[in-house]
FIDRENSE-654741 format. One record per residue (C-alpha): x, y, z; residue number from 1. Coordinates in pm, whole numbers, m for minus. Layout:
REM FIDRENSE-654741
- X, Y, Z, NUM
...
REM end
This chain:
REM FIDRENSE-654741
- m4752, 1325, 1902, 1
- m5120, 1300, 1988, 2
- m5352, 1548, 2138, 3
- m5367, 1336, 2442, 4
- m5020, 1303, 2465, 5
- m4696, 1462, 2569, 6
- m4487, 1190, 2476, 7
- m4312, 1289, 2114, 8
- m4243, 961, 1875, 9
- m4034, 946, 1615, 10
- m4086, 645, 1369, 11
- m3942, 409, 1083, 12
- m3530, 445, 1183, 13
- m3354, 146, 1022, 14
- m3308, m125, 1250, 15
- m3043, m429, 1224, 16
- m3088, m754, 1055, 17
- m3128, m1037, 1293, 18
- m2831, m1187, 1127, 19
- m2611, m917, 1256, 20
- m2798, m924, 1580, 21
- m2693, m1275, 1651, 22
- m2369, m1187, 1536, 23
- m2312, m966, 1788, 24
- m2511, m1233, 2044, 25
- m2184, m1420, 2000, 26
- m1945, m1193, 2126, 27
- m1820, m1044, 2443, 28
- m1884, m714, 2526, 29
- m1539, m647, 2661, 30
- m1422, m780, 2288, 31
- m1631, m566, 2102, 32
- m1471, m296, 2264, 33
- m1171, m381, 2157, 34
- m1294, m422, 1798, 35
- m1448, m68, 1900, 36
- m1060, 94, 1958, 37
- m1231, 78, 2334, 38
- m1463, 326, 2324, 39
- m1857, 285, 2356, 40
- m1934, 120, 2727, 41
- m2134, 326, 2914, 42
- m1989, 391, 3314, 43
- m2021, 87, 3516, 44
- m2287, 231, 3704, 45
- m2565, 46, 3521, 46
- m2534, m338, 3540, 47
- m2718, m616, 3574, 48
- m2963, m661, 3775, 49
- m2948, m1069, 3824, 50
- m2660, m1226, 3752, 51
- m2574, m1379, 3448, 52
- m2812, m1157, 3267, 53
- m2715, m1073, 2857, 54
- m2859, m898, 2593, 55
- m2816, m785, 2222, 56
- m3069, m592, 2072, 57
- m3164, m287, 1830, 58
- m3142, 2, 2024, 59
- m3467, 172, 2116, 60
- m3446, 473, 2315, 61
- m3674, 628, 2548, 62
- m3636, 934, 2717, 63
- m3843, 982, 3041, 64
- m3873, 1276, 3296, 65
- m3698, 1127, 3606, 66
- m3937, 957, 3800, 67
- m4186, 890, 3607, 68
- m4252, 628, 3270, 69
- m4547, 771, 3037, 70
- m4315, 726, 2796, 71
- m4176, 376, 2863, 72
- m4549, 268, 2870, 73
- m4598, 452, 2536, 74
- m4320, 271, 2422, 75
- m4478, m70, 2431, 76
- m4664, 63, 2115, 77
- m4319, 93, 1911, 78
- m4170, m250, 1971, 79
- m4044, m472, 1792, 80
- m3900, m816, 1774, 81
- m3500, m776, 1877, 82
- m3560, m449, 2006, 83
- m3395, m338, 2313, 84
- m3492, m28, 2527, 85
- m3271, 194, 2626, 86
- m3411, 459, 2876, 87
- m3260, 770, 3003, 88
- m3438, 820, 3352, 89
- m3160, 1126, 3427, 90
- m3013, 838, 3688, 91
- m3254, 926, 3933, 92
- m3298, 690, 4246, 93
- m3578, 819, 4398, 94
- m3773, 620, 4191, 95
- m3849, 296, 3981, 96
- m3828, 340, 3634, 97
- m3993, m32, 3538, 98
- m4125, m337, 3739, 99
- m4232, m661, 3646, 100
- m4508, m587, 3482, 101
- m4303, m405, 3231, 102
- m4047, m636, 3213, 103
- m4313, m916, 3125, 104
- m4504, m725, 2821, 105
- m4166, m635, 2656, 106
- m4067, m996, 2679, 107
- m4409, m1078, 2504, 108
- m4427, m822, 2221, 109
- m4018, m983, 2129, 110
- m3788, m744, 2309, 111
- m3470, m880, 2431, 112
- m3362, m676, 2736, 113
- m3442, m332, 2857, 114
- m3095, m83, 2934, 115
- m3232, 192, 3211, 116
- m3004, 510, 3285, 117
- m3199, 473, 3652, 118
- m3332, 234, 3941, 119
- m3593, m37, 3873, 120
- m3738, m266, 4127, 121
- m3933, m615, 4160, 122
- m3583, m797, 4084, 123
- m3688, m1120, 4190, 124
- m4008, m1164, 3978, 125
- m3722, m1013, 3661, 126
- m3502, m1289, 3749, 127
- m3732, m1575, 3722, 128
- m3869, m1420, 3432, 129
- m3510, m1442, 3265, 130
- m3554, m1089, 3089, 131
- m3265, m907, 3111, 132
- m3251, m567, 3273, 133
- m2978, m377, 3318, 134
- m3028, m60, 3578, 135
- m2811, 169, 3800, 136
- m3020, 14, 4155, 137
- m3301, m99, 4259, 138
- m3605, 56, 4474, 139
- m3917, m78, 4580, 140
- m4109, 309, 4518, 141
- m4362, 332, 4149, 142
- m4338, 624, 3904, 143
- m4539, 902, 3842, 144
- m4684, 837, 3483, 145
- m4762, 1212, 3351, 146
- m4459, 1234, 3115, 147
- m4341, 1413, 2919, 148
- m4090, 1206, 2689, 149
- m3963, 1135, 2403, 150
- m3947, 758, 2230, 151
- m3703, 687, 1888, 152
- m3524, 946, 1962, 153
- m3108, 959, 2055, 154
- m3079, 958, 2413, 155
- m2809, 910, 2661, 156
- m2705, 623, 2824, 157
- m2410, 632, 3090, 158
- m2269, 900, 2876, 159
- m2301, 697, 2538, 160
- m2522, 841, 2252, 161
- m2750, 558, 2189, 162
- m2928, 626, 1853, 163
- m3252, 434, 1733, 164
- m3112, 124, 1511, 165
- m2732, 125, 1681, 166
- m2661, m232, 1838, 167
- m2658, m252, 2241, 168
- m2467, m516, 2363, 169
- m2523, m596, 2742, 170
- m2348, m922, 2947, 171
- m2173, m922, 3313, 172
- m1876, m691, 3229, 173
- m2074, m422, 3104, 174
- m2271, m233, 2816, 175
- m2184, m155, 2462, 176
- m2305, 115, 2204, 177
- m2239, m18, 1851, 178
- m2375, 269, 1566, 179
- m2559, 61, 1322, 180
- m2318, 209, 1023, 181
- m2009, 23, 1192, 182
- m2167, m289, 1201, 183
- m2008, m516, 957, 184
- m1655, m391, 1028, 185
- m1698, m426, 1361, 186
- m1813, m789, 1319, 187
- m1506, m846, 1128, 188
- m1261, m703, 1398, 189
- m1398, m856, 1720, 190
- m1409, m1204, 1529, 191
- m1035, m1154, 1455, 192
- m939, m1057, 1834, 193
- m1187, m1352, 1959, 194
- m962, m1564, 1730, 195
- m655, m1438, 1900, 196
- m758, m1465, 2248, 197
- m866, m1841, 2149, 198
- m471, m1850, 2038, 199
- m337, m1724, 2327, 200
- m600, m1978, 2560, 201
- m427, m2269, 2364, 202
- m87, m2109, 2489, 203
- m174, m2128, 2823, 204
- m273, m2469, 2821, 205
- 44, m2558, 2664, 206
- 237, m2427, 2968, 207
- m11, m2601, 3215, 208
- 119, m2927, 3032, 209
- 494, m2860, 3039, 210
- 493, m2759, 3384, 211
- 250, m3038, 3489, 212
- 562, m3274, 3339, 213
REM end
């Protein structure tokens, strides 16, 4: 942490390989967490905030005083390609945590979705944009920026731990928290249940067929 800051960083966490982030890009988040014995979504609150919108990434987390993003802006500092933020803003409504102009500088510097515990606002702009963001609402009022925060750091997302490193995956039904040491056997699980939901697709075609006759 700087003089001129209040924002603490903490730097050099181990981060996924992009192979095992496009693993995960393959999968559905409601599969994972059945690879996952069902445990790791955060509440439903926070969804997406344009429809159809999906991310996997390498979790990293902000932590923000709600209200106001010194630390998110800090944060642009610490990015990485296949990173996604994840941003504690305590939930808070009052006020949006990120805009456009956010949303368009983390899609430059290689991030692949921002996850905020809080509102957000300038949806449409997001949407054409095609960056994901994931959010509990939307409202048209700025932040304060005046922190303090914290950036790499664990933080909490809709009651999930979200480490730096773990993998976030984000789609229509929801948001997964993958720890980065469960990786591989997690990989291995949700391509076995994938494979058996594939089966059981097959099965109902079967009957559509018999009964069709």
């Amino acid at each position: 942490m700087s003089e001129s800051s209040n924002v603490r960083v903490h730097t050099g966490w181990q981060r996924p390989t992009a192979a095992v982030l496009k693993a995960f890009s393959g999968f559905q988040v409601a599969n994972i967490g059945d690879a996952m014995e069902r445990l790791g979504f955060t509440d439903g609150g926070i969804s997406g905030i344009w429809s159809g919108a999906r991310a996997v990434g390498s979790a990293l987390p902000v932590l923000t005083v709600a209200g106001d993003n010194r630390a998110v802006i800090e944060a642009l500092d610490h990015i990485q390609p296949g990173d996604l933020l994840a941003i504690n803003a305590f939930g808070f409504s009052g006020r949006a945590i990120i805009g456009d102009n956010l949303a368009q500088r983390f899609d430059v510097l290689g991030a692949t979705g921002a996850i905020v515990d809080g509102y957000v606002r300038d949806k449409v702009i997001i949407e054409r944009l095609g960056f994901p963001v994931f959010a509990r609402g939307l409202t048209p009022a700025g932040p304060f920026k005046n922190g303090p925060g914290t950036i790499g750091e664990a933080v909490a997302i809709g009651g999930v731990v979200v480490n730096p490193g773990d993998i976030i995956a984000a789609d229509e039904d929801g948001i997964i928290v993958v720890p980065l040491h469960r990786a591989d056997e997690v990989i291995l699980a949700v391509a076995e249940i994938e494979a058996l939901e594939a089966s059981k697709d097959a099965e109902v075609e079967q009957m559509k067929v018999h009964i069709v006759r």
